[in-house]
C-alpha positions in Angstrom: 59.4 90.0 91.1 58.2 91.7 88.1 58.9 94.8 86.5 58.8 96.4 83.0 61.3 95.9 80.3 64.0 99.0 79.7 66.6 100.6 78.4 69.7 101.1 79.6 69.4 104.5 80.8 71.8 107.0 82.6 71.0 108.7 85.9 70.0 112.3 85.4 69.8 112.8 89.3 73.0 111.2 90.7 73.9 115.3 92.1 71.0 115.1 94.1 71.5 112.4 96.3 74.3 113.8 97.8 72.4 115.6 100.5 69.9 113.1 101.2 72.9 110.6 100.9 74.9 112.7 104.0 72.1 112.7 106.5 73.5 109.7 108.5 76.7 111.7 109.0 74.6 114.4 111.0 75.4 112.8 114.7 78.9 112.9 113.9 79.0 116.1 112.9 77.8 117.4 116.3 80.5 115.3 118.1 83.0 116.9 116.6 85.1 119.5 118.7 85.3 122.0 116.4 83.3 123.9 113.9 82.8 121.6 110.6 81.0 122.9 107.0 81.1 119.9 103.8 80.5 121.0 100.7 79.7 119.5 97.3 82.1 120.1 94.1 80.3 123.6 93.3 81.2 125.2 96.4 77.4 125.1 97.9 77.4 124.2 101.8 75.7 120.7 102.2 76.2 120.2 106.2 77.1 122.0 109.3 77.5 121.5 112.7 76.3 123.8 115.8 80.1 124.8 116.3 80.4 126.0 112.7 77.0 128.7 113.2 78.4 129.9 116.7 81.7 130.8 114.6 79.8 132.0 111.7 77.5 134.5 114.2 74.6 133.5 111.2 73.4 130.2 109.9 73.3 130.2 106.7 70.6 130.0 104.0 69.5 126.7 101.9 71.2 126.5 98.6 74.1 129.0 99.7 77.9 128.3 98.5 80.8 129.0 100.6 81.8 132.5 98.7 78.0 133.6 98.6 77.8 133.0 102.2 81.1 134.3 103.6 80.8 137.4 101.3 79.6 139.7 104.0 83.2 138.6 106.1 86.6 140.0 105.7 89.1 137.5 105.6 93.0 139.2 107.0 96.6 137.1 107.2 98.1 136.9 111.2 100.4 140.0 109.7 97.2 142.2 108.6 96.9 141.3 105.0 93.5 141.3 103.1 92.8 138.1 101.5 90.1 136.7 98.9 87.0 135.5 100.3 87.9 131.9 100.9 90.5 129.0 100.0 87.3 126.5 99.2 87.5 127.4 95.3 91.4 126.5 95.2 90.7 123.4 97.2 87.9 122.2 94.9 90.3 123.6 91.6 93.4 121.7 92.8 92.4 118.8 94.7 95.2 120.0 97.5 94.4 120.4 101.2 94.5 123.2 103.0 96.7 122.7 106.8 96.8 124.6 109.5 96.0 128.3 107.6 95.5 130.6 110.8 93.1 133.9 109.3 91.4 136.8 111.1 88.0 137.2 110.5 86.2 140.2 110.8 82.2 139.0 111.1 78.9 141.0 110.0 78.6 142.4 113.5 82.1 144.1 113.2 83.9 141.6 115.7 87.1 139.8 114.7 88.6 136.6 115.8 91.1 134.7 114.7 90.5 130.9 113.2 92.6 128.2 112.5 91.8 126.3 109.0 91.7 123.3 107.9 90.8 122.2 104.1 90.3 118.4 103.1 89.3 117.3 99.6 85.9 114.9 99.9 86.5 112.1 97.3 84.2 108.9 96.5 84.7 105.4 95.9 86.4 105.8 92.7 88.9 108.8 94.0 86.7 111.4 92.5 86.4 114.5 94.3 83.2 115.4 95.2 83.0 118.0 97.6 85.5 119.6 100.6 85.1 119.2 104.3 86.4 122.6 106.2 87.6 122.5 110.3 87.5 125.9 111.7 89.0 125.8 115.1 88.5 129.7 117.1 92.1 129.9 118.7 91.4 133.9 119.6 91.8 133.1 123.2 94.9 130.7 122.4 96.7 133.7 121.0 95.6 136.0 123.4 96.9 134.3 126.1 100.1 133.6 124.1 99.9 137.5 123.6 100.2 137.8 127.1 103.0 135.4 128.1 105.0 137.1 125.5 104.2 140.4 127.3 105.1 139.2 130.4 108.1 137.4 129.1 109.3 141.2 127.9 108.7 142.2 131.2 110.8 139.8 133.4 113.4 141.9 135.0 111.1 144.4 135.8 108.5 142.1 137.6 111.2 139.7 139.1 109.5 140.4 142.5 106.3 139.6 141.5 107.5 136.2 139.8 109.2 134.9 143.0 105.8 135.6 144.8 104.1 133.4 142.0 107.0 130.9 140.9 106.1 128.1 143.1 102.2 129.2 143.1 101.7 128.8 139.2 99.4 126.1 137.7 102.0 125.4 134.7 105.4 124.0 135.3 108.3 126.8 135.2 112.0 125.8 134.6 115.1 127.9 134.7 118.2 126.7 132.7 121.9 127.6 132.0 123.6 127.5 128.6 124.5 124.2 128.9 120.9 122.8 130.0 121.3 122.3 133.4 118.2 122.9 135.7 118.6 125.8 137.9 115.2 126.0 139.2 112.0 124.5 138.9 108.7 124.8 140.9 106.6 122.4 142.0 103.7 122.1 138.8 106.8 121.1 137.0 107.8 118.0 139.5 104.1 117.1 139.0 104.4 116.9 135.1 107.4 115.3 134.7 106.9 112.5 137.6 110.5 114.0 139.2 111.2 115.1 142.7 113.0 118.7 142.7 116.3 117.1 143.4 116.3 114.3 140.8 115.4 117.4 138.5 118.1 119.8 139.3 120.4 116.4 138.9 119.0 116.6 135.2 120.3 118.3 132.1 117.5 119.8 129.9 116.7 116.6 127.3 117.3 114.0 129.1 114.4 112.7 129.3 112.9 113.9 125.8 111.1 111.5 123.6 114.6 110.1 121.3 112.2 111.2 118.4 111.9 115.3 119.6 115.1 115.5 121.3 117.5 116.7 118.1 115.0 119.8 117.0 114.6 120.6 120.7 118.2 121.0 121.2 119.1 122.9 117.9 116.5 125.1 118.7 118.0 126.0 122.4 121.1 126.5 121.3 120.3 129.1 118.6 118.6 130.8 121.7 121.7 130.7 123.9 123.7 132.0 120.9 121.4 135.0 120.3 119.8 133.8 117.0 116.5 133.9 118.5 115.5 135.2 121.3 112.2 132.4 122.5 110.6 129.6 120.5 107.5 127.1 121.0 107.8 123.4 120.5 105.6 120.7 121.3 107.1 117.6 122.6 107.3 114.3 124.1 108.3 113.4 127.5 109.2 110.5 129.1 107.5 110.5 132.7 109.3 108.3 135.7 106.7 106.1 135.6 107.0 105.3 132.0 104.5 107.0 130.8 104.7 109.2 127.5 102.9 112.3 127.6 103.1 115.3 125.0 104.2 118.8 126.7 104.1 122.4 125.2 107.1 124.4 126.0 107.7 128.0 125.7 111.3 128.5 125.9 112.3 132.9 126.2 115.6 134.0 127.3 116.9 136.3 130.4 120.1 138.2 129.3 122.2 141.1 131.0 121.9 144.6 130.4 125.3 143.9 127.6 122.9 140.9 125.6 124.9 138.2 127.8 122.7 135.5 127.9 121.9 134.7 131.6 119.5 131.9 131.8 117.1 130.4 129.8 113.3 130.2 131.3 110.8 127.4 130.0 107.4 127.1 130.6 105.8 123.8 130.4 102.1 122.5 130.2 101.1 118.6 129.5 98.4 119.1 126.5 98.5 115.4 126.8 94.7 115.2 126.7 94.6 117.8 123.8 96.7 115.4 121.7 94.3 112.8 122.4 91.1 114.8 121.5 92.8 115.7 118.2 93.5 112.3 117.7 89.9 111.5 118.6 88.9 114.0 116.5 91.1 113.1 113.3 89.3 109.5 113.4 85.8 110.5 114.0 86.9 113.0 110.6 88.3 110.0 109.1 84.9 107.9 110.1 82.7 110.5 108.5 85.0 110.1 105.3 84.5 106.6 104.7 80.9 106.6 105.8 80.5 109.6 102.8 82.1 107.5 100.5 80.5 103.8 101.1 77.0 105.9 100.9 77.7 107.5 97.7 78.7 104.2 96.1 75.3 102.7 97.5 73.5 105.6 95.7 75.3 105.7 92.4 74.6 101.8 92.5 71.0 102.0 93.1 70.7 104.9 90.7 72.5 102.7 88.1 70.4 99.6 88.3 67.5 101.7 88.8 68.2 103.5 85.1 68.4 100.3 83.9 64.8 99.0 84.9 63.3 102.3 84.6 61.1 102.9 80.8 60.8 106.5 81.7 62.2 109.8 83.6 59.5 109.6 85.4 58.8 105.9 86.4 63.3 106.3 87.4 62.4 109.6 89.4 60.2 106.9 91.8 61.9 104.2 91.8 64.9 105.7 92.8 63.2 108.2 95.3 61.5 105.4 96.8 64.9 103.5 97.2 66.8 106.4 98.6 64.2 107.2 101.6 64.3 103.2 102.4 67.8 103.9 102.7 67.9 107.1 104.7 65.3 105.0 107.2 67.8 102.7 108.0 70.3 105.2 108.4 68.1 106.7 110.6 67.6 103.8 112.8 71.4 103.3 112.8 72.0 106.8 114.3 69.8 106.4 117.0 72.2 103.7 118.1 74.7 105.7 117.2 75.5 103.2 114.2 76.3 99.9 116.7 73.3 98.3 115.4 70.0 98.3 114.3 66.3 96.4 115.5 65.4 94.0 112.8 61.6 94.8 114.1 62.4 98.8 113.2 63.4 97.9 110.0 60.7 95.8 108.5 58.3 98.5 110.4 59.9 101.3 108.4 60.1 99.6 105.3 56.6 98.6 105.3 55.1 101.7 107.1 53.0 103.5 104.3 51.3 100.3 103.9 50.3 99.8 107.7 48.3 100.9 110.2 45.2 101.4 108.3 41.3 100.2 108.8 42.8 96.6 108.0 46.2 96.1 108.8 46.8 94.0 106.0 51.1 93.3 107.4 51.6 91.4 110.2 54.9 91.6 111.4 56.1 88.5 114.5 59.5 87.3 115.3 62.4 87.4 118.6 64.6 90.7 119.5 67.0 90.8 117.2 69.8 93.2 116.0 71.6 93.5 113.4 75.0 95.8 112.4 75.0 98.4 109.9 75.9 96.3 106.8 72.9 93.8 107.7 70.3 96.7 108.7 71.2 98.5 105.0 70.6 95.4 103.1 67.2 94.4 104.7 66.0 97.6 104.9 66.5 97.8 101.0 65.1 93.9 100.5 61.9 94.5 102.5 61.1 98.0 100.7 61.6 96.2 97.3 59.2 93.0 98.6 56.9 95.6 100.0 56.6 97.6 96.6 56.5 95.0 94.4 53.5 93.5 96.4 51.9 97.1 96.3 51.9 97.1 92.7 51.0 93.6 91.5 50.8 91.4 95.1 49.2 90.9 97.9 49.0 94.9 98.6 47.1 95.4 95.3 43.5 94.3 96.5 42.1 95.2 100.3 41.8 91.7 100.5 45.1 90.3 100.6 47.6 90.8 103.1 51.8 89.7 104.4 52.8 87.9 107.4 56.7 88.9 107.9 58.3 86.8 110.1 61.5 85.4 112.0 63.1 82.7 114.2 66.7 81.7 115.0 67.6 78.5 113.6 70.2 76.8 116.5 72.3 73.7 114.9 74.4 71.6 117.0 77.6 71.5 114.5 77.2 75.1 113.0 76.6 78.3 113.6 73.3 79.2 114.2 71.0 81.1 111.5 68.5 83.6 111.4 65.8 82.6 109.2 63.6 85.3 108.0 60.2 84.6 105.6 58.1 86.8 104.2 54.9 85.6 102.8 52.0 87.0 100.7 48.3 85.5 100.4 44.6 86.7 99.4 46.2 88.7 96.3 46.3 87.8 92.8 47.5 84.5 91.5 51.1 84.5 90.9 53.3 83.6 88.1 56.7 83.3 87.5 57.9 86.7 85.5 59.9 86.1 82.3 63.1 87.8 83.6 64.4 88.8 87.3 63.9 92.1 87.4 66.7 94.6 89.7 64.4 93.8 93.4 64.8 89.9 92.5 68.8 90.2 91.5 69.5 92.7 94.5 67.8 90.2 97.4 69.3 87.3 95.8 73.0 88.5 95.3 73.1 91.1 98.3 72.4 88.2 100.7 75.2 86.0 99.2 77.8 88.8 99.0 77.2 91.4 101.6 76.0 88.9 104.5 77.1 85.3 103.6 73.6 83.7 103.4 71.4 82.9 101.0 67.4 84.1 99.5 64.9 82.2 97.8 61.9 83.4 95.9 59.1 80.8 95.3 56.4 82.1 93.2 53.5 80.0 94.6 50.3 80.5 92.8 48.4 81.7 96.0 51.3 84.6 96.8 54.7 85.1 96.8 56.8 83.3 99.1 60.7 85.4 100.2 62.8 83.0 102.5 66.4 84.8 104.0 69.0 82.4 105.7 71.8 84.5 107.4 74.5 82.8 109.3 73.8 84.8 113.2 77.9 84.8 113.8 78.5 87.0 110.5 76.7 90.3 111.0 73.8 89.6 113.5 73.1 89.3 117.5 69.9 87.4 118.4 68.6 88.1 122.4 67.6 84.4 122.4 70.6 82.7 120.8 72.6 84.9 123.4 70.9 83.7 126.0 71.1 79.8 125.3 74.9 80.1 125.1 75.6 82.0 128.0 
């Protein structure tokens, strides 16, 4: 490959890739449950998901930070209280998360609802924080419906007509215990949850079949409510089924007493948010995901900006090189997110890669090999290999002169004792004679050492007089699925 000598230079643009560098992480974004807003380390919102405008009631405008945005809202504590605009500056300040921070919001349209909140410093590679990622999670309905069990908690005596009517009728389980948690009652949602028939339930005491783990803050927390400490609590807990089967239960636990305070009976409703558990489990990984895809894309950037300084003799002459290698990124992270990063079409990516080249008068690229497709690691490192074949050959190959052209192409290599290989060569003619360059400039060191240490195989560069000649050997059992190798072993 040949490029210009340089100075070492730093990277005056590192700040900017961070958009461009996040676009893959769209997809996941709009899985995601609940509203989602990252920001960068000045507080200016970078991404968002469809969930986070519906919240918002606005979308908002390019180049915004958090505070400018949410400057038309009022932000009020669950007990009323005023507070600043947002938590985002203390998160960036302190590096601390913010968990589980319930606020009412009052919007620009004069409605209020009330958000849950969560805050998680975005760091890189090296543990630097970068940015924040904000969950908003509307629980207005949660609370009012809460709002109204407590209501109709307060109300018990009076309505205990109306509850008999609806005991054995309601869609959640209902349990009535004594001071010493034996079961009194129970209705049939309840024998339903647990996996119990109404007599082996009424056999029971209250935690006997409580996950060991749950059971001691269940129990201290029941018999404050016998003793008059409290008069209900919530507690979310684990339950061990008949079947064996561990599911997660809400419990609302309120207290009947006599007209003296006597405590009469304790009533417990219960609702297997089993599946809730799980989506916020789901949901905690696909956040986790979209941390470590952030993070390995910002180390890919910062190293393409540094070795790009480093062969760059100008601002200038950097700004393209490095603008030209981030889009041949984002390409592939295209194509990954259309298979919703499984794998990639080793056709798509040398088509991308060499696209503003093609499809002229004179289609000077021909591009031939199997189906093949590749993972995410693979897909990345090609995709940056043929964009730094394809612009080298635009400025001194084969691309230079309408007469000259490439013929890009692949086969899979079977061997009877090893693994087999995809073998991919791309190959210049009818340009300029070639001759070796003086020093391996960063295209030459980046195909050569990202095939040995990101996918196990090996690149060769011949510089033949009539045009140069790029051969890729990559063992097919590392990183890569080939239709027709499949289909000979199976």
């Amino acid at each position: 490959m040949r490029e210009n000598k340089v100075e070492r230079r730093r990277s005056p643009v590192f700040s900017l890739s961070l958009e461009q560098a996040l676009r893959a992480s769209d997809e996941i974004l709009e899985l995601l449950p609940v509203a989602t807003c990252i920001c960068d380390i000045d507080g200016r919102i970078l991404q968002y998901n469809r969930r986070a405008v519906e919240i918002w009631g606005r979308t908002p405008e390019p180049g915004d930070t958090h505070d400018q945005f949410t400057a038309s809202y009022r932000f009020f504590s669950s007990d009323g209280r005023k507070l600043p605009q947002s938590k985002i500056a203390w998160v960036l300040k302190t590096g601390q998360a913010v968990r589980d921070e319930e606020l009412l919001v009052e919007r620009v349209n004069g409605g209020r609802i009330a958000v849950l909140v969560n805050i998680d410093p975005l760091l890189d590679a090296q543990g630097k924080m970068v940015g924040a990622i904000t969950c908003i999670q509307d629980v207005t309905e949660r609370n009012r419906v809460y709002a109204a069990l407590d209501r109709s908690q307060q109300d018990l005596r009076q309505q205990e007509q109306r509850w008999n009517a609806t005991y054995e009728h309601a869609s959640i389980g209902i349990v009535e215990i004594d001071a010493e948690g034996r079961f009194l009652r129970v209705n049939e949602s309840i024998c339903a949850i647990t996996g119990l028939s109404r007599e082996e339930l009424l056999g029971w005491r209250l935690f006997a079949r409580t996950h060991p783990d749950d059971r001691d803050s269940d129990e201290e927390l029941y018999r404050r409510q016998v003793e008059g400490e409290i008069g209900f609590y919530s507690i979310e807990k684990r339950f061990l089924r008949k079947d064996g089967r561990v599911i997660w239960c809400s419990v609302r636990s309120s207290t009947v007493r006599d007209a003296d305070g006597n405590f009469l009976y304790g009533v417990r409703i219960v609702q297997d948010i089993t599946e809730r558990k799980q989506a916020e489990e789901r949901q905690k990984l696909l956040i986790d995901e979209l941390n470590h895809r952030v993070k390995n894309t910002l180390a890919t950037v910062q190293s393409l900006a540094t070795q790009t300084a480093r062969g760059a003799s100008s601002p200038e002459e950097f700004r393209h090189a490095f603008e030209g290698r981030l889009i041949a990124l984002s390409q592939a992270h295209d194509q990954l997110t259309h298979r919703h990063w499984s794998s990639a079409d080793l056709r798509d990516i040398a088509s991308g890669a060499t696209a503003p080249y093609r499809g002229g008068v004179q289609d000077q690229i021909t591009i031939e090999g199997e189906d093949v497709t590749v993972t995410p690691r693979a897909a990345l490192t090609l995709a940056l290999a043929f964009h730094e074949l394809t612009t080298n050959a635009a400025k001194y190959g084969a691309l230079s002169t309408p007469a000259g052209g490439i013929r890009i192409h692949w086969r899979i290599m079977r061997r009877t004792s090893q693994p087999p290989l995809l073998w991919v060569e791309w190959r210049e003619h009818g340009g300029p004679a070639v001759t070796a360059p003086e020093r391996h400039g960063f295209g030459s060191r980046f195909i050569e050492g990202s095939m040995a240490a990101e996918l196990q195989g090996v690149a060769r560069l011949q510089f033949d007089p009539t045009g140069l000649r790029c051969t890729m050997e990559i063992p097919l059992d590392h990183d890569l699925k080939g239709g027709g190798a499949e289909r000979q072993e199976g």
